[in-house]
N, C-alpha and C positions, 0 to 999 in steps of 0.2 A: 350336326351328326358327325361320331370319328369315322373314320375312314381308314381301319387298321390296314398295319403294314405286315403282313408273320406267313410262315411257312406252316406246309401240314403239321409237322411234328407240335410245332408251340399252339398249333389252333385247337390241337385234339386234347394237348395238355390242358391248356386253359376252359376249354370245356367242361373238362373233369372239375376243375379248380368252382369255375363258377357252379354246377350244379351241388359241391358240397358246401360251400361257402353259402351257399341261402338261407341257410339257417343258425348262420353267426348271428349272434346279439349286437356286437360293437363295430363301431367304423373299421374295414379292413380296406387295404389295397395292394393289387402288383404293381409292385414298382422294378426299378433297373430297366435290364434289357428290354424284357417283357411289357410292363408298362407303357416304355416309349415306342416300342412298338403296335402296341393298342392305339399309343396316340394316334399312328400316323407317320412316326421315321420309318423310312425308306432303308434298305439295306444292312438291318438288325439280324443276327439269328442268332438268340440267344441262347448258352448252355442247360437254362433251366427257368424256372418259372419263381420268383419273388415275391414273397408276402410278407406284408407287415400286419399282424393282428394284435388284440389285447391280452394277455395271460388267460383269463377265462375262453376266448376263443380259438386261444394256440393248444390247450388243454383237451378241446372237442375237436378238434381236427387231427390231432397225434392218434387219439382212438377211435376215429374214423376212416383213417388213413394209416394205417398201424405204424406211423408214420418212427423214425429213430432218432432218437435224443442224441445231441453231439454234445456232450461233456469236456472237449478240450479247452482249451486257454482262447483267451479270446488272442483277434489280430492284432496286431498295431492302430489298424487303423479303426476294426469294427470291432463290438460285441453285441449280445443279448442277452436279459436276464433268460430265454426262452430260445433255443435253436435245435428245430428238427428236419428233417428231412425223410420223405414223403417220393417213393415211386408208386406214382398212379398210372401213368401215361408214359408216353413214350420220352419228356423229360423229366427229372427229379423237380420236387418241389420243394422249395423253402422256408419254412416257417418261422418268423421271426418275433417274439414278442416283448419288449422292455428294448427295441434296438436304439444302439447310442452309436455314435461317431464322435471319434477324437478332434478336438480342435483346439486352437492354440492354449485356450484357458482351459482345457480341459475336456471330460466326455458331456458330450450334450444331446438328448434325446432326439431321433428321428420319428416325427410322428406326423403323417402330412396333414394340413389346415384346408386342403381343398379335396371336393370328392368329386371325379365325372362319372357316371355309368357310362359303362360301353356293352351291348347288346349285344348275346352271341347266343347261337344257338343253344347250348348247355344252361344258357341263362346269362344275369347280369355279373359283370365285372365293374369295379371300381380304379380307378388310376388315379394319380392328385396330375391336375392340369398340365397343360403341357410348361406353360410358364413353373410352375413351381418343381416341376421335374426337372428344369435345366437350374433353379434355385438349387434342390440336393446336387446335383451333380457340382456348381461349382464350390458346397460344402465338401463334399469328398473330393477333388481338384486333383484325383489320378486321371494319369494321362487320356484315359481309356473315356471316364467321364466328360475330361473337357473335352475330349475330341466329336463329341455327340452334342454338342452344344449347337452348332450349327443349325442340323437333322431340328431338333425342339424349338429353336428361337423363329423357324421357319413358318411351325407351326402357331404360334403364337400369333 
């Protein structure tokens, strides 16, 4: 069993998050902040809530969530064929679908290979493991990510 770690704000968000998310078709999860703190890191409080879903469910969530399409360029380091953003809650939500990260050959798809449920009142959330959450983090190898490696390899 997890043993989240999060404050009111990201618990009410996530709630919300899980009760719309039950009727996605395909594997989704939060990941980032949010995620590792589902795991179980200790001393997260993230600015928002992260999703990675599939284009068909980043599509049913935009118009459930009358959620706003961000049309800019992507970052340096991330994109998405799919990114909207979503105030449900008392944090913004993320929607990510087709996400890639840059690496040294090039963009390569973020798509996690492991699924946990985490039970919450709102209903079920999805995380990828604690081990494979500290996996993306040292694919993305900003400071920010490695420094939470710790918090995740604990949990493992």
């Amino acid at each position: 069993m997890v043993k989240s770690a999060i404050n009111a704000d990201l618990a009410a968000t996530l709630d919300l998050v899980a009760a719309g998310c039950a009727g996605l078709r395909d594997d989704w999860w939060v990941f980032g902040g949010a995620g590792m703190a589902l795991a179980g890191a200790p001393g997260l409080s993230p600015p928002d809530v992260d999703l990675i879903v599939s284009e068909r469910d980043a599509a049913q969530l935009i118009a459930l969530w009358n959620a706003q399409l961000e049309t800019g360029g992507a970052s340096p380091l991330f994109r998405s064929k799919i990114f909207a953003k979503a105030d449900i809650g008392p944090l913004p939500v993320e929607i990510m679908a087709g996400f890639e990260v840059r690496e040294p050959h090039g963009w390569s798809p973020v798509w996690p290979s492991t699924r946990q449920a985490v039970e919450r009142p709102g209903g079920t959330l999805f995380i990828p493991t604690p081990a494979e959450q500290a996996q993306i983090c040292r694919r993305f190898g900003r400071p920010k990510d490695l420094a939470r490696l710790p918090a995740l390899e604990a949990l493992i």
